[in-house]
N, C-alpha and C positions, 0 to 999 in steps of 0.2 A: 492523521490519527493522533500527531504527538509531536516531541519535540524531539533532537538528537541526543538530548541529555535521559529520552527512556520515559517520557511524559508522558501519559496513555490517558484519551480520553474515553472514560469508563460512563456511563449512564445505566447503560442493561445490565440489569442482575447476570445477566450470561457472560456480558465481559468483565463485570466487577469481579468473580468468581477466577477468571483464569488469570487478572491483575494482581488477587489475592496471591494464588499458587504462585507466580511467576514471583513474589514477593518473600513466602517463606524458603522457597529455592536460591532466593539470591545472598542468604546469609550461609548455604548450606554450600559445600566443597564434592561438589557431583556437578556430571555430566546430562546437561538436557537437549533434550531431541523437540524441535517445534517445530508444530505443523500444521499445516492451514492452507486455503487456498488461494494460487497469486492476489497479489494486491492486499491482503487482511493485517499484514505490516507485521511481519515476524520479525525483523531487523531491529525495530522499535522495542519488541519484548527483549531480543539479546540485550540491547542496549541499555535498557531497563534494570535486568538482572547484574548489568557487570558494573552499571552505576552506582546497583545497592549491595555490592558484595566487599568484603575484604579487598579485593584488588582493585579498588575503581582508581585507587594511585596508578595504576600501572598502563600499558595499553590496550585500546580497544582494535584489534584487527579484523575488520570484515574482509571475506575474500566470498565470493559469488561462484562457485563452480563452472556453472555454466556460459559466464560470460570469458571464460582462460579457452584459449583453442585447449583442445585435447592433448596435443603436442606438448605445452608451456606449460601447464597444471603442475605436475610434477616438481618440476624449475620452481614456478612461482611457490610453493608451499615449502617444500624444503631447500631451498637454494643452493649454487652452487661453487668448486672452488677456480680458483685461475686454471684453465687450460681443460674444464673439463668437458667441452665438444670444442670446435670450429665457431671462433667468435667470442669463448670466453674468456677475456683479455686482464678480467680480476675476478674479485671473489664475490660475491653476492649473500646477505643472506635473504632466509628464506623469510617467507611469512608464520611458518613456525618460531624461530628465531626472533623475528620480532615482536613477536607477542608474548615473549618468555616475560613472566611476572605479572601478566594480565591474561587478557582473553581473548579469546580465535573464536570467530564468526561463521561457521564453515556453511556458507547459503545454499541451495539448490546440489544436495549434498549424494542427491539420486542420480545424479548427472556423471558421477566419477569412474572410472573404468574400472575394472576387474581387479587390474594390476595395483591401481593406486587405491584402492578401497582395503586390498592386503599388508600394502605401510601405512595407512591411517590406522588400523586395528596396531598395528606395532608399535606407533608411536601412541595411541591411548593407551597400550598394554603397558610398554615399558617406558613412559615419558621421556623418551629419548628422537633424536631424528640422523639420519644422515647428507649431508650433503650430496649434490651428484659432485664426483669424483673423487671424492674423500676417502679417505681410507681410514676413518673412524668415527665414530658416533660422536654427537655433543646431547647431554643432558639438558635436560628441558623445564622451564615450571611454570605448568599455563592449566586455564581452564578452556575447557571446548563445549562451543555451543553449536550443535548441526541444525539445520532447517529442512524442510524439505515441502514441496507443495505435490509430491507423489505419494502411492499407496506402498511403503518402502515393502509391507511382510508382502502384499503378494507380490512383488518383485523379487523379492529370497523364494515363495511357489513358483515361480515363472525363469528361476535359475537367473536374475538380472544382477541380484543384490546377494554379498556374502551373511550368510547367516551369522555368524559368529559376531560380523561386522553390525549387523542391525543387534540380535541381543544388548548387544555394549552401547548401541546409545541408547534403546528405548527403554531403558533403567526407570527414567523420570520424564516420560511424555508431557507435551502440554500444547493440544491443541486448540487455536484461533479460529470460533466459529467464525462464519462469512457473515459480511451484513446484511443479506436478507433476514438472518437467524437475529438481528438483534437491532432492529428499526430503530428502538427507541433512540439507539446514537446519533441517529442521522441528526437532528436539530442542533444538538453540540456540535456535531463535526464540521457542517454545514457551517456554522457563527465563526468557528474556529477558524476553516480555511478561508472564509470571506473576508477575516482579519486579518489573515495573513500575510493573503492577496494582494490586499488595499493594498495595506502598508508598503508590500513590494514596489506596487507599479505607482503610488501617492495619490490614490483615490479614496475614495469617504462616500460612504453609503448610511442612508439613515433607517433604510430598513430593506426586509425579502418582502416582497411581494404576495398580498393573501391567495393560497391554493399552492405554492409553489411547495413549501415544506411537504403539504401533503401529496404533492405528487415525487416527490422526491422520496417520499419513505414509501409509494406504492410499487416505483420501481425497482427489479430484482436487485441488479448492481451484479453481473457475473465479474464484472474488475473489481468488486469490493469495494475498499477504502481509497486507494490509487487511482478508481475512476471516479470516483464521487468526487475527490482534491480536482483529479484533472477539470473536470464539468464547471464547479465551481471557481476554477481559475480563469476559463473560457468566458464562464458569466463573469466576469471583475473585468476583465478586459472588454467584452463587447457591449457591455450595459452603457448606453449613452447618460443615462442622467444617474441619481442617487438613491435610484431604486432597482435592487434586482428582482427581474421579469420573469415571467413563465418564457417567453420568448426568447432572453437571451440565453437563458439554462438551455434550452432545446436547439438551439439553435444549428447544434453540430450531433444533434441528435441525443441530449443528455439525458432527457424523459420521454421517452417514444408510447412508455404508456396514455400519455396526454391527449395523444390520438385517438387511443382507442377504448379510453374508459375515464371514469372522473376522479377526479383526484383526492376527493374524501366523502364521508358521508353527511357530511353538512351543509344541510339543502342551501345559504346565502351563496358559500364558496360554491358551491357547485354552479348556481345561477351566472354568477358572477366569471369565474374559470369561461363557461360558455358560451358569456356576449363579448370576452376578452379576446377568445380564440377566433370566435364568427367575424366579428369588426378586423382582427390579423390578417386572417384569408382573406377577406374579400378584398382588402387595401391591395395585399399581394396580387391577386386577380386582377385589380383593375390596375396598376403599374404604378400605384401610390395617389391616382387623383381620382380625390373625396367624392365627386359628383357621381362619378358610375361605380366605385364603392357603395355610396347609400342608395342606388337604384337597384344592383346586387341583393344587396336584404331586404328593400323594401321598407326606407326607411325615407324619411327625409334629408336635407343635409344639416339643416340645426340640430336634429337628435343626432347624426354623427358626432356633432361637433360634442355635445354633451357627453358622448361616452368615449370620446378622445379624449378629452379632459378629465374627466371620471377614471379615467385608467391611464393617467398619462401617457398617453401611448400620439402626443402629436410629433414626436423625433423622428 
């Protein structure tokens, strides 16, 4: 979706829009709450924000809630001092602490327990933190950015989440529709990660394949943007020649609509998607040799040969 310097590629008016927002909040000294769901690249908007704020001298600290066991959360966020359980042999600081003069990334922020959701509201309140073991507070100067890909209010109805606690972030909401809500991106993002790709693994492609884009924007994407990279990374690696295929996209199941419906409303593509597909299968059916492939369709084996060629698809 972007880069780690906060790069967002924008096409739809619906993401240009919250690129915008996320844009006049990153000159502003408030707390934002983002929210979207998995995969829409909320990390990319923090990152975004703290790039174009006053602090981007400073640091950037992501911490992911839900990836800290429940036990270490605490530890990892406010750190601790020499001797304070079995084990701790020096002083640590936390990731509060390391983020003093920049910004804290607090990710999947639904995920925090009761206890520790009660000193996040302390340290927003009074910019202060405690160490475990300490026996006194160190002052603090950071900005905090939460994320969240849950429903935080009805979690404060449902008694999960402290109210006091959600109030104090959701000051300056900024929700990441999903990209089914905003197709238009797909072709950008699609070029974007396909160059990405290349360059990672030192391959060179001269183009997508016609119908592929439009079956890629027909399908939903419940992983969003994270699965659309992934798919697209799968094709860069599986594509034998310098073209990517409806087949290597699918391959791991990237566009499952393809199966069961056509990929745009343009009757060549659509012809064409459909002798691509039938000539696939039947190859696959007869174990790769062309003879009982074109007896399969009912074809001859020189018009195979012509729409193997036609579709490059002789690899």
């Amino acid at each position: 979706m972007g880069e780690p310097d906060g790069t967002i590629i924008a096409v739809s008016e619906a993401m240009r829009d919250v690129v915008e927002a996320a844009d006049r909040l990153a000159a502003r000294e408030v707390l934002v709450l983002v929210t979207g769901e998995t995969g829409t690249g909320k990390d990319l908007f923090a990152r975004r924000i703290h790039a174009r704020s006053a602090r981007r001298a400073g640091s950037f600290v992501a911490v992911n809630c839900a990836a800290i066991p429940a036990a270490l959360v605490e530890r990892e966020l406010f750190g601790h001092v020499r001797g304070a359980f079995t084990g701790a042999t020096t002083t640590k600081k936390g990731k509060f602490a390391l983020a003093d003069g920049g910004t804290i990334f607090l990710d999947e922020i639904g995920t925090m327990s009761p206890t520790l959701q009660s000193k996040l509201l302390r340290v927003l309140q009074e910019r202060e933190v405690e160490p475990l073991g300490s026996e006194r507070t160190e002052k603090i100067d950071l900005r905090v950015i939460a994320a969240t890909n849950r429903n935080l209010r009805q979690m404060v109805a449902d008694g999960k989440f402290q109210e006091d606690l959600f109030y104090r972030l959701n000051v300056i909401p900024i929700e990441i529709p999903p990209l089914r809500e905003r197709r238009d991106d797909i072709p950008a993002l699609v070029e974007h990660f396909v160059n990405k790709h290349a360059h990672r693994t030192g391959r060179r492609f001269d183009k997508i394949d016609d119908g592929v884009l439009a079956g890629l924007r027909q399908y939903d994407w419940p992983g969003n943007v994270r699965e659309l990279e992934n798919t697209i990374e799968r094709a860069v690696v599986l594509s034998p020649g310098p073209v990517i295929t409806a087949r290597a996209v699918s391959v791991l199941g990237g566009v499952p609509q393809q199966a069961a419906g056509l990929p745009s409303l343009k009757l060549r593509q659509n012809i064409e998607w459909v002798e691509r597909e039938t000539i696939r299968k039947a190859l696959e059916s007869a174990g790769g040799v062309k003879k009982d492939a074109a007896e399969l369709m009912g074809i001859s084996q020189r018009a195979l040969s012509y729409y193997l060629a036609k579709y490059r698809l002789e690899s």
